[in-house]
DRENBA-507889 format. One record per residue (C-alpha): residue in one letter; x, y, z. Coordinates in steps of 0.1 Angstrom, whole numbers. Layout:
N
SEVEX residu    xx    yy    zz
SEVEX      a     X     Y     Z
...
//
This chain:
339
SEVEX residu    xx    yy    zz
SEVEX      x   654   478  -442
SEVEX      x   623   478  -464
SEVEX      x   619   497  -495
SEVEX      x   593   505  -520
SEVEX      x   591   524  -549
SEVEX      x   581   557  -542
SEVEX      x   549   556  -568
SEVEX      x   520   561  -549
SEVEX      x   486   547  -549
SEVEX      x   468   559  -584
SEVEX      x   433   576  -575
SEVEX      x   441   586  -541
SEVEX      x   438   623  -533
SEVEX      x   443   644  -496
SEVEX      x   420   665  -490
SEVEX      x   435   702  -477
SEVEX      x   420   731  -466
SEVEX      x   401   748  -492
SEVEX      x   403   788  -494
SEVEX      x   377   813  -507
SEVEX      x   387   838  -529
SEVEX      x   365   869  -525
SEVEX      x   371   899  -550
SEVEX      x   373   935  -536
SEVEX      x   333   942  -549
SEVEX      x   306   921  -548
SEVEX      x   312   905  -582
SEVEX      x   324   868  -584
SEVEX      x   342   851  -612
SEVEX      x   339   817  -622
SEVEX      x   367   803  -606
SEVEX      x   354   826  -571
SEVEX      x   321   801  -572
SEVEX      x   339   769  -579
SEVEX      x   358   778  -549
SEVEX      x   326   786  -527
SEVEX      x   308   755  -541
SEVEX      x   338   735  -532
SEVEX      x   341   748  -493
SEVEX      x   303   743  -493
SEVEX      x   306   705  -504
SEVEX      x   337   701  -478
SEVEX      x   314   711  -452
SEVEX      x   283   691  -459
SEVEX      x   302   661  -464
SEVEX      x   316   667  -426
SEVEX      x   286   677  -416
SEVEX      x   273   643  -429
SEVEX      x   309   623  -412
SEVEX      x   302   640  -378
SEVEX      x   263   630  -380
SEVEX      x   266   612  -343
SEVEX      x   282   643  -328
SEVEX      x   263   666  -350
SEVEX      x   231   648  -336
SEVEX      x   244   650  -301
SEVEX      x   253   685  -300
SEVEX      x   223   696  -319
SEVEX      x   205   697  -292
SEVEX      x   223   722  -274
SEVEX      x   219   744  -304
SEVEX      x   184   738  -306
SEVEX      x   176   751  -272
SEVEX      x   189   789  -280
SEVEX      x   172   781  -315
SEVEX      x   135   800  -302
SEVEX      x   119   822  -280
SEVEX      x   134   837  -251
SEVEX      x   164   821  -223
SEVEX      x   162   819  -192
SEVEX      x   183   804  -162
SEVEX      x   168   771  -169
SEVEX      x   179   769  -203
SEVEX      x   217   775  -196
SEVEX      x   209   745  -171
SEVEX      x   194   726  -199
SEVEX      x   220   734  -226
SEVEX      x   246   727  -191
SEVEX      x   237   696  -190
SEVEX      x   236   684  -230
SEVEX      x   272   699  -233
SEVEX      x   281   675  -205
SEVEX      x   267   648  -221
SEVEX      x   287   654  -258
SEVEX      x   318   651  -235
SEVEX      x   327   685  -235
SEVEX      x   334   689  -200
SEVEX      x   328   703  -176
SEVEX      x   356   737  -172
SEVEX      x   351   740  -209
SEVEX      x   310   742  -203
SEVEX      x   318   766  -176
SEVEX      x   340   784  -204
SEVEX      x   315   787  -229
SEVEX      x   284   794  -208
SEVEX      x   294   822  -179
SEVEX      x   290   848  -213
SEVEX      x   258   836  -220
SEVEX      x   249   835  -182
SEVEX      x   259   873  -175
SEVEX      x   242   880  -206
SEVEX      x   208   866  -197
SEVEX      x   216   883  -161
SEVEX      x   217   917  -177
SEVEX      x   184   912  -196
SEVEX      x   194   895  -229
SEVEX      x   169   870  -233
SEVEX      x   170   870  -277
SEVEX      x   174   828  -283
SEVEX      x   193   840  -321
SEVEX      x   215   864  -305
SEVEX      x   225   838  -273
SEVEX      x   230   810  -301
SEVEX      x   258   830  -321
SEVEX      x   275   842  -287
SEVEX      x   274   803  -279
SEVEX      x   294   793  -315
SEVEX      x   315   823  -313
SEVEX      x   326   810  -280
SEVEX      x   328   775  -293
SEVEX      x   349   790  -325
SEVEX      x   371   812  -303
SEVEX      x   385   780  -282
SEVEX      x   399   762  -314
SEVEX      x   410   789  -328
SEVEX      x   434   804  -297
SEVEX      x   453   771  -306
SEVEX      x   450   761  -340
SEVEX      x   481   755  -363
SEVEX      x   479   740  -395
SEVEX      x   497   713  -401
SEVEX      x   529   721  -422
SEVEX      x   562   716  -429
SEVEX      x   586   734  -407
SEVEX      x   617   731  -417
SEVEX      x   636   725  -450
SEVEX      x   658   699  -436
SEVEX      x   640   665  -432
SEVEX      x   606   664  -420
SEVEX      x   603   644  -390
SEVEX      x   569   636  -378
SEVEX      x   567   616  -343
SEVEX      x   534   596  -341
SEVEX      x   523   587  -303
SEVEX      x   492   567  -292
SEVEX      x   474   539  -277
SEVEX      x   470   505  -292
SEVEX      x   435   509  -307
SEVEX      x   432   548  -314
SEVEX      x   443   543  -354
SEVEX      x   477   553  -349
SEVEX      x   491   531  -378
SEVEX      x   463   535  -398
SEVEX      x   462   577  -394
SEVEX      x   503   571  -404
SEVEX      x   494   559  -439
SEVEX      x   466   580  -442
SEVEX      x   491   609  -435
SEVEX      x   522   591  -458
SEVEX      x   492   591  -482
SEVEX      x   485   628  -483
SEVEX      x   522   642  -480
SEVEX      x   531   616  -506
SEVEX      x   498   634  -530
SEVEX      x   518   664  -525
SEVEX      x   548   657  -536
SEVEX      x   568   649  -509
SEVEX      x   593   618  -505
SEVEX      x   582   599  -478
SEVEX      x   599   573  -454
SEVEX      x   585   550  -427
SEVEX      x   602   543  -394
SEVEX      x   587   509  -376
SEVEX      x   594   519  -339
SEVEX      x   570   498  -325
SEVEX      x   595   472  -320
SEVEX      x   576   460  -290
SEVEX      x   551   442  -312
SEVEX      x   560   422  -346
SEVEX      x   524   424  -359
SEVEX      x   527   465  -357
SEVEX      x   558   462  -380
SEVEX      x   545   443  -404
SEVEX      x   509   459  -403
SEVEX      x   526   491  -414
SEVEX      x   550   472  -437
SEVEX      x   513   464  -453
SEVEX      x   505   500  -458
SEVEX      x   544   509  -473
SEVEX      x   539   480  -499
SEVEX      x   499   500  -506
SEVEX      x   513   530  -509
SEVEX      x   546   525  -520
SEVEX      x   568   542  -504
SEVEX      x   598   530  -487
SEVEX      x   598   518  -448
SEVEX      x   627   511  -421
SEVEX      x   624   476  -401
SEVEX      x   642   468  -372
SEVEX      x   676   451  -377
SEVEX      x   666   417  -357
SEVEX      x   643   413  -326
SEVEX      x   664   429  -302
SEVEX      x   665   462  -319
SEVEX      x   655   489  -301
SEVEX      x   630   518  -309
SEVEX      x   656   541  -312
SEVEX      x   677   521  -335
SEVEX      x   650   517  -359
SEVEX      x   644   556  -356
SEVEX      x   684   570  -361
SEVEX      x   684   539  -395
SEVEX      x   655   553  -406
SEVEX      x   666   591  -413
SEVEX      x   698   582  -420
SEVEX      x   689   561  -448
SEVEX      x   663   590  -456
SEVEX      x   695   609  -461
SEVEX      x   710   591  -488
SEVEX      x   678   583  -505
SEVEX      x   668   620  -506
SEVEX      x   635   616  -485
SEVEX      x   618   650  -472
SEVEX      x   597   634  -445
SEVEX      x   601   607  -419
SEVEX      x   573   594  -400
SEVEX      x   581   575  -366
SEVEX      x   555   548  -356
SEVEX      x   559   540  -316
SEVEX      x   550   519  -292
SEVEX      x   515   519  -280
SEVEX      x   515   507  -246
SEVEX      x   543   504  -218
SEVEX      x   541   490  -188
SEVEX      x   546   519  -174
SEVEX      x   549   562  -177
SEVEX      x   586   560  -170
SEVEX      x   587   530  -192
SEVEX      x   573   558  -213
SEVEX      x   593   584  -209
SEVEX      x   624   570  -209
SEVEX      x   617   549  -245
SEVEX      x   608   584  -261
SEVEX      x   637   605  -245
SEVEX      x   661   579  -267
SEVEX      x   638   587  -297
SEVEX      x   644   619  -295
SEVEX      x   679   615  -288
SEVEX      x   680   592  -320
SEVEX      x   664   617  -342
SEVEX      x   686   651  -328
SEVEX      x   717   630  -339
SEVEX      x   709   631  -373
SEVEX      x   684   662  -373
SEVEX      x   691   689  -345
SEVEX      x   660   704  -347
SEVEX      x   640   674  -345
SEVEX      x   614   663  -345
SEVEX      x   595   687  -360
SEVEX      x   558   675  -343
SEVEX      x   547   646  -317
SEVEX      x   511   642  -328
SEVEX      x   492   623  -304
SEVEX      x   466   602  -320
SEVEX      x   432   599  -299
SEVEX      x   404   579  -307
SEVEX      x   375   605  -310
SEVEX      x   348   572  -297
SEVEX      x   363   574  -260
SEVEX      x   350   616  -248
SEVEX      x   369   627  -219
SEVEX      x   395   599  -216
SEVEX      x   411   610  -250
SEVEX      x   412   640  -229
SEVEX      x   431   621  -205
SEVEX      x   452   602  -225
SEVEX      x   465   636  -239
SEVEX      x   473   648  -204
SEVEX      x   492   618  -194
SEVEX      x   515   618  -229
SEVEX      x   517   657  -229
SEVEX      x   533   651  -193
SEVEX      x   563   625  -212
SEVEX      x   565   641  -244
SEVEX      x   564   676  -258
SEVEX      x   531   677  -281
SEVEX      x   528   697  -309
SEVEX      x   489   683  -316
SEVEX      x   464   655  -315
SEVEX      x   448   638  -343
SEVEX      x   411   626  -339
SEVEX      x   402   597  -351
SEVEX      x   370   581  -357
SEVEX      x   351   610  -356
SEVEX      x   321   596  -382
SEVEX      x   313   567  -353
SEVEX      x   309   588  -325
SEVEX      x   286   611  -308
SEVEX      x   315   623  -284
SEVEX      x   332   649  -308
SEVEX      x   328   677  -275
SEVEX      x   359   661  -263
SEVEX      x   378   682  -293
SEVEX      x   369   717  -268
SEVEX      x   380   701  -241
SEVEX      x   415   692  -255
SEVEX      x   419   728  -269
SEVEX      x   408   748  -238
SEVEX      x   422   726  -212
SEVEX      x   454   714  -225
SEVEX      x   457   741  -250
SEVEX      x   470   711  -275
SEVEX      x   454   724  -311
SEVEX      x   438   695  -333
SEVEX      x   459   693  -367
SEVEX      x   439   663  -383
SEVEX      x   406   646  -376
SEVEX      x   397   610  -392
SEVEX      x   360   608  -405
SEVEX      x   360   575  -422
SEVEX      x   380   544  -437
SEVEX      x   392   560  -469
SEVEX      x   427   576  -474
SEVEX      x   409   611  -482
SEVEX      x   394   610  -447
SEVEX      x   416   623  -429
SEVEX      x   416   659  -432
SEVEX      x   431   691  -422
SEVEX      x   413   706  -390
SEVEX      x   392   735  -396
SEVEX      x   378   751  -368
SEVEX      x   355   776  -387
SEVEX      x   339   737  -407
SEVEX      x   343   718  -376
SEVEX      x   316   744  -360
SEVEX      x   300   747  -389
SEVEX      x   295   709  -396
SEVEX      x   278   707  -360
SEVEX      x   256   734  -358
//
């Protein structure tokens, strides 16, 4: 086993939802419009993240921006949504309103717009959860993914956060199938400092590493356990199989666990994140997807696809290289930052 001191990094800071407090009248106190003025900054500095996306799906916008709509428009604005990988039941989803609207006679572009982001906002929402702690037993977090998507790198990022808010964290190198993944994450416990479970010798399987790891959380009064896994198996029983004695491992020790499988997607690849979440939602019970990547790409539509089709909710989304960037989902700033 591998163990840090629980210290932290100095200086690094997650970055949580960020609530408004509105009086009963009109009046605001000073601590009312530092809370506004924060929100504000949150969602111009995603807006600025998502700038590929927000480019992308400008567009869409822009064409219910003037004038009057017409049959030719919901073509138009058909075929952009297509383009920022939103797909293509979703785009059916989000444009019949505005269709039999225009069919009855509404033609106002300003009206049409809002129907269009209310329908936008109304798919995340039906599924969103925040990401919280569920239990007051041990924390266990499942982290599932393909090599390349930031899986290890969204687990520090995430150790990072829980860590900022005071909670004891341990690592759990299940990714016993490569030796650079164990020691690439054995890099981020020895950043971060907190304390990380290696696999007993070469032969030691995933689920090994996984029942060591909470048990030694146990007796070292951890609150959270996060499970790194293999990326890629040869094949989906391969899969299956592998994570069914995970989650064997962890209800040994922790009945009720784990507590979430978060999928993480890379947000560069459009419709074949939405893929690769139907194909691990089929081997492992998901309780979300994290984004990643989401400041390099101009395919951010993907994120309605994932939450109408699969009706997975997005818990986090990763908007840059820095710890702080990863970040709570918000559908309300996520719609906000693009439009």
């Amino acid at each position: 086993m591998h163990m840090r001191s629980s210290n932290g990094l100095a200086g690094l800071n997650s970055i949580g939802k960020i609530g408004v407090s509105m009086p009963c009248d009109s009046r605001r106190g000073t601590g009312d419009l530092i809370m506004v003025a924060a929100e504000a900054g949150l969602v111009q500095s995603l807006g600025k993240a998502l700038s590929k996306s927000r480019n992308a799906m400008q567009q869409q916008f822009n064409l219910l921006m003037t004038g009057e709509v017409d049959d030719d428009t919901i073509d138009e604005l058909e075929e952009q949504l297509l383009m920022a990988d939103v797909g293509i039941s979703t785009t059916t989803v989000l444009l019949d309103p505005i269709r039999d609207l225009v069919a009855k006679g509404e033609t106002d572009a300003e009206r049409l717009r809002g129907v269009l982001r209310d329908n936008m906002r109304n798919i995340l929402n039906e599924v969103h959860v925040p990401l919280t702690p569920a239990t007051d037993d041990i924390w266990v977090i499942l982290v599932v993914g393909v090599n390349g998507a930031g899986k290890t790198t969204t687990i520090a990022k995430l150790a990072n956060r829980l860590q900022n808010d005071g909670r004891k964290i341990m690592l759990a190198a299940g990714d016993t199938f490569r030796a650079a993944a164990v020691d690439q994450l054995g890099v981020w416990a020895d950043r971060l400092g907190v304390d990380m479970t290696r696999p007993r010798d070469d032969k030691c399987k995933p689920s090994t590493v996984v029942y060591d790891a909470i048990e030694a959380a146990k007796k070292g009064g951890h609150d959270t356990v996060i499970i790194d896994t293999a990326g890629r198996l040869q094949n989906k029983e391969g899969l299956m199989d592998e994570l069914n004695k995970i989650y064997k491992a962890v209800q040994k020790s922790v009945p009720n666990g784990p507590h979430e499988t978060l999928l993480v997607l890379d947000g560069t690849v459009g419709q074949n994140s939405v893929i690769q979440a139907k194909e691990f939602n089929q081997v492992a019970p998901l309780s979300g997807v994290v984004v990643t990547k989401l400041d390099g790409s101009s395919k951010g539509g993907a994120i309605f696809s994932i939450a109408q089709d699969l009706k997975l909710p997005v818990r986090l989304i990763g908007v840059g290289e820095k710890m702080e960037d990863l970040r709570d989902f918000s559908p309300d700033e996520f719609i906000e930052a693009l439009a």
